[in-house]
N, C-alpha and C positions, 0 to 999 in steps of 0.2 A: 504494500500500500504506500504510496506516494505520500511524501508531508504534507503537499496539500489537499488531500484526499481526508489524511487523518484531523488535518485541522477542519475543514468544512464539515467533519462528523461530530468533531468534540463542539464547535457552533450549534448544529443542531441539537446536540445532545441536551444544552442546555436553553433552548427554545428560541438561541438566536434563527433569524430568516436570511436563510443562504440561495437566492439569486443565481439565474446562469450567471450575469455578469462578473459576480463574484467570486464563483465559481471558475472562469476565468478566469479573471487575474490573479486569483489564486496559483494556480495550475500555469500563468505565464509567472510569474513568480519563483515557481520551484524550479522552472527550465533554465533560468537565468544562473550566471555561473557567481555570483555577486550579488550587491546591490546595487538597483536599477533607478533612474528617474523617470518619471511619468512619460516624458517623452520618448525614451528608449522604451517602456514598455508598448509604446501606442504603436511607435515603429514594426515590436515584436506581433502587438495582436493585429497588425493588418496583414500580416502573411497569413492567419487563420481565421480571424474573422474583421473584416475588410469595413465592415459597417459601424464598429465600435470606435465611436469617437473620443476625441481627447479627452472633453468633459467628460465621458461617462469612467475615463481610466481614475481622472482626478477623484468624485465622487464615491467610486468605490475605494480604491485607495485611502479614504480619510474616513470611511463605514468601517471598512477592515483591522485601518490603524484605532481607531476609536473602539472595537471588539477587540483588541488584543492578539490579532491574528498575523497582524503585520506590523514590522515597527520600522521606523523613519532613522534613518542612517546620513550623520554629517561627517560628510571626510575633509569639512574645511574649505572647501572652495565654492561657499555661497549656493550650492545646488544641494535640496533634499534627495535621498535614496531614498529607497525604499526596498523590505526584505521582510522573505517569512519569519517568524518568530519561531527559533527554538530551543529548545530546552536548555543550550549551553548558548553563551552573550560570541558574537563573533567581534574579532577586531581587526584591524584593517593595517593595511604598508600598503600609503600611495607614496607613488613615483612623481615628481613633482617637474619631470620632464617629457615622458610617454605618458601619463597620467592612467598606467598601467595600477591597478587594485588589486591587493592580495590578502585574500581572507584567512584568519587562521584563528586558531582556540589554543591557549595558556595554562594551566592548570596554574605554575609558576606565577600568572599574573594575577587570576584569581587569590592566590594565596597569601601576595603581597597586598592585593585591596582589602582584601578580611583584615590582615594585621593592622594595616594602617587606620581602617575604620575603628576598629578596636582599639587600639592604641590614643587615638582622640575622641571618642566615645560616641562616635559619627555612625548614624545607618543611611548604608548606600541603598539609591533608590533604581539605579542603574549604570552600568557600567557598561563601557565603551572606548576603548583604546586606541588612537590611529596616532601612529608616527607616522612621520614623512619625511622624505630623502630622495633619492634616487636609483636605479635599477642597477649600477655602476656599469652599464654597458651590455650587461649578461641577460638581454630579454631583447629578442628580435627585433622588437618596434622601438626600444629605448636605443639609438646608435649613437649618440652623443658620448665623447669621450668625457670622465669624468676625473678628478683627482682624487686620491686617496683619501676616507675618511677622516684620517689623523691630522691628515696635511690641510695647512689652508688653502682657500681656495683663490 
């Protein structure tokens, strides 16, 4: 079963109203290798379904984010993402030259935000990690020669 199959069930389960729409973008959501902005996903659902407009990607999108199904991903550069919600927080390495996204999960980071919250008697409401740098060369679309991290630049 697909996440967004299981998440449109755990919706219904608790008497939210799950929509084709929804339904889709759902389902274009989990296809995506990341997170995506409205307009990238409008891009993705005209190749399947051609009639679904931008407004209706926005609308559901902030239905979805507002159930808990989807949540809104800032990597900094003035545009909302957007991404299915799951059970582990994902955090991001953008490339701040190919604007190349790399998603990945910490256990390490997790364990450092527990302490610290703990340590100042702080409850996180969410967590969300994005550094940014660069690909240092090593990723097809990033060909920009770059200096070494230590070294200035």
């Amino acid at each position: 079963m697909s996440a967004a199959t299981e998440i449109a069930a755990q919706l219904r389960a608790t008497g939210k109203r799950m929509t084709v729409q929804r339904e889709q973008v759902l389902d274009l959501l989990d296809a995506t290798a990341g997170p995506v902005d409205a307009a990238e996903l409008h891009l993705l659902a005209q190749q399947y379904e051609p009639v679904m407009s931008l407004s209706t990607i926005y609308r559901n999108l902030q239905v979805l984010v507002d159930l808990g199904a989807v949540t809104t991903v800032d990597l900094g550069d003035g545009h909302t993402r957007y991404a299915l919600r799951h059970a582990t927080e994902a955090h991001h390495l953008v490339c701040d030259q190919c604007s190349r996204v790399i998603e990945f999960d910490s256990p390490l980071v997790h364990q450092l935000c527990e302490a610290l919250a703990q340590e100042h008697c702080f409850v996180l409401r969410d967590l969300h990690l994005v550094l940014r740098g660069h690909c240092n060369g090593q990723h097809e679309t990033c060909l920009i020669e770059h200096a070494p991290f230590d070294q200035p630049v």
